[in-house]
C-alpha positions as CSV (number, residue, x, y, z in Angstrom):
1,X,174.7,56.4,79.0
2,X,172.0,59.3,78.7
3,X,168.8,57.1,79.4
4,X,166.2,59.8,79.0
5,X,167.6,60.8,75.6
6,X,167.2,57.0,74.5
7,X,163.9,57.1,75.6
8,X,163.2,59.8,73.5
9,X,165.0,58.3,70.6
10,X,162.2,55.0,71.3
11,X,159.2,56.8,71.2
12,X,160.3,58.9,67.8
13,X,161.0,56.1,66.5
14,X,157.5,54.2,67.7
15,X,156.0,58.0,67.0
16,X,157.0,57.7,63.3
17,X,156.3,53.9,62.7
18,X,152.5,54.6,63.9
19,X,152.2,57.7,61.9
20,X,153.6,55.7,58.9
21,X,151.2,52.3,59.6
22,X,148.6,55.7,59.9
23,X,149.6,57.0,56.8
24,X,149.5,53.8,54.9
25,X,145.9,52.4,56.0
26,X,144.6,55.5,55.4
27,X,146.0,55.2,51.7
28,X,144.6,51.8,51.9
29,X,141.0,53.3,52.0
30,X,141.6,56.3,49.8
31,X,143.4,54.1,46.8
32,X,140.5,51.6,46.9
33,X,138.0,54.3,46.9
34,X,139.9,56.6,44.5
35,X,140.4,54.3,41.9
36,X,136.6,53.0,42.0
37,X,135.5,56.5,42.0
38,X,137.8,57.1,38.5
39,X,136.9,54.0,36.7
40,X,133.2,53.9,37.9
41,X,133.3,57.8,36.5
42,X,135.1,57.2,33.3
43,X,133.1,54.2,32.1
44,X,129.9,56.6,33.1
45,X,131.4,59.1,30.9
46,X,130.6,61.7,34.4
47,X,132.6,64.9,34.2
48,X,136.0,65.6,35.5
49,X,134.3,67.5,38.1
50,X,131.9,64.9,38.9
51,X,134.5,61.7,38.7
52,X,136.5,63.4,41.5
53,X,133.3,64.0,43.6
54,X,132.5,60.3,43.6
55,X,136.1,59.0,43.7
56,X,136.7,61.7,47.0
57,X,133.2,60.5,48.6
58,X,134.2,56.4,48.2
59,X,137.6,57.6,49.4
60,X,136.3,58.6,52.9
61,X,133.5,56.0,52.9
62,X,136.8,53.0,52.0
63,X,138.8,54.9,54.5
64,X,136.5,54.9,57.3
65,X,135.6,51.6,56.4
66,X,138.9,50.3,57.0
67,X,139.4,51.4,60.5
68,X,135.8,50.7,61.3
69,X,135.5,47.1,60.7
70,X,138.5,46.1,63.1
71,X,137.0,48.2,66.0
72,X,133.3,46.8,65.1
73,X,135.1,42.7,65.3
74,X,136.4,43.8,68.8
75,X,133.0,44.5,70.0
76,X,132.8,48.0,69.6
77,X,129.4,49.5,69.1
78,X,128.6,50.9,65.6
79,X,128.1,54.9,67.0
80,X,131.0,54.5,69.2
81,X,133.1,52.8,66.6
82,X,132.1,55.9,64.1
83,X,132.5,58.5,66.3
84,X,136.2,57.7,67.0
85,X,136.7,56.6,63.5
86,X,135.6,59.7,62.2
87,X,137.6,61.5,64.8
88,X,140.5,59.8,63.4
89,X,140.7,59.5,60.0
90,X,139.0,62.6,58.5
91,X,141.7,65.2,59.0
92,X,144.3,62.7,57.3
93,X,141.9,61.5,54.7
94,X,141.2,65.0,53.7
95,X,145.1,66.0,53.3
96,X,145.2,62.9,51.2
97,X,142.4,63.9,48.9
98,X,143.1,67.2,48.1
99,X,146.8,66.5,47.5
100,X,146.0,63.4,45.3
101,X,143.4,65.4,43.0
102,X,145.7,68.1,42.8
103,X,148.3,66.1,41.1
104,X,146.1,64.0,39.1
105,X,144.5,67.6,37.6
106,X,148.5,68.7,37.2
107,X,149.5,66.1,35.5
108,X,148.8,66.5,32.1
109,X,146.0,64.5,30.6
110,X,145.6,62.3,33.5
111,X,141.6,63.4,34.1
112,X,141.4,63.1,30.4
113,X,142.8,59.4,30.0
114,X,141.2,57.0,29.7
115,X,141.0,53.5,31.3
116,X,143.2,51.4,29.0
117,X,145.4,54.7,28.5
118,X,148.5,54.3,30.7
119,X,148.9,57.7,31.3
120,X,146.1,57.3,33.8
121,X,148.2,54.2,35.4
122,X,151.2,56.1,36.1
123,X,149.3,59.2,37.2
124,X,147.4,57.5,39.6
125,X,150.0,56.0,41.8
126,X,152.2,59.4,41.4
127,X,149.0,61.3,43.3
128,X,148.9,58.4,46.1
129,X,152.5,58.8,46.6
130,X,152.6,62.6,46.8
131,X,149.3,62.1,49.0
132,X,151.1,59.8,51.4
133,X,153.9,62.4,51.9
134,X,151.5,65.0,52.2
135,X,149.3,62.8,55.0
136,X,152.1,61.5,57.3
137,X,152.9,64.6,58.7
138,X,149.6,65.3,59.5
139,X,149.1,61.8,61.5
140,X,152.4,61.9,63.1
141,X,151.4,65.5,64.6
142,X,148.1,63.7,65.4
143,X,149.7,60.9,67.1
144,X,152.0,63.2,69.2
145,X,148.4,65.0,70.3
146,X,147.2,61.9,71.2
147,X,144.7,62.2,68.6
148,X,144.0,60.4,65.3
149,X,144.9,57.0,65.3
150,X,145.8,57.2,69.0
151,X,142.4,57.0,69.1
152,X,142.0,54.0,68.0
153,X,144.9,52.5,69.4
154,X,143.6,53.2,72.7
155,X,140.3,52.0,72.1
156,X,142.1,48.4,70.6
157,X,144.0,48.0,73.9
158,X,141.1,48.8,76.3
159,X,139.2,46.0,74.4
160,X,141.8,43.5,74.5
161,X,142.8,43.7,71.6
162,X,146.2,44.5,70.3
163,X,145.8,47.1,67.4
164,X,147.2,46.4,64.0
């Protein structure tokens, strides 16, 4: 048996499964924030310009959110717990924005629905999707760099902590 090529086989496997858990709380944060954004814009009647400006801004500030919270409850300072948060996240967080908007300006009407219209529904959890595909590449090349959510990971362990 070729041990070095099972080793290799483990840590794709591990490699994938962190850019995946990655992906998905990143999603977490950019859902939360995407979605308030959109119905906090539609019942203001903003513009389609403006709704995506607000639901990208409470995208980052949900995602960042997320992976600051867990580092703060293991004792991490607030600046420290930032820095490597925003380290971490923005790159992915980003991808995920800009492919999400995209599809919810290509689909037709979805900008234009409103709240109890469920072409708005459907459109919505299309863009996360396609925005999840679009972001897990991007954190599983960060993850192989030792980057991103290595980041964190690291910083977890060397507190005791086992990440989640």
């Amino acid at each position: 048996m070729n041990h070095g090529s099972h080793t290799h086989h483990t840590n794709e496997v591990t490699t994938k499964q962190m850019a995946v858990s990655a992906t998905l709380h990143c999603l977490t944060g950019c859902a939360i924030g995407e979605v308030t954004g959109l119905v906090i814009g539609l019942i203001l009647g903003l513009s389609a310009i403006a709704t995506i400006g607000l639901a990208i801004t409470l995208a980052f500030l949900f995602g960042y959110a997320l992976s600051t919270l867990p580092l703060l409850k293991a004792g991490v300072s607030f600046k420290k717990a930032l820095s490597l948060v925003l380290a971490a996240d923005t790159l992915s967080i980003a991808t995920m924005e800009i492919v999400d908007n995209l599809v919810m300006l290509i689909i037709p009407g979805a900008m234009a629905a409103g709240l109890v219209n469920p072409v708005f529904w459907i459109s919505m959890p299309i863009a996360l999707t396609v925005a999840f595909f679009a972001a897990y590449p991007v954190n599983k090349y960060l993850i192989t760099k030792n980057k991103g959510h290595m980041l964190l990971m690291k910083h977890h362990e060397h507190s005791g902590h086992h990440a989640h």
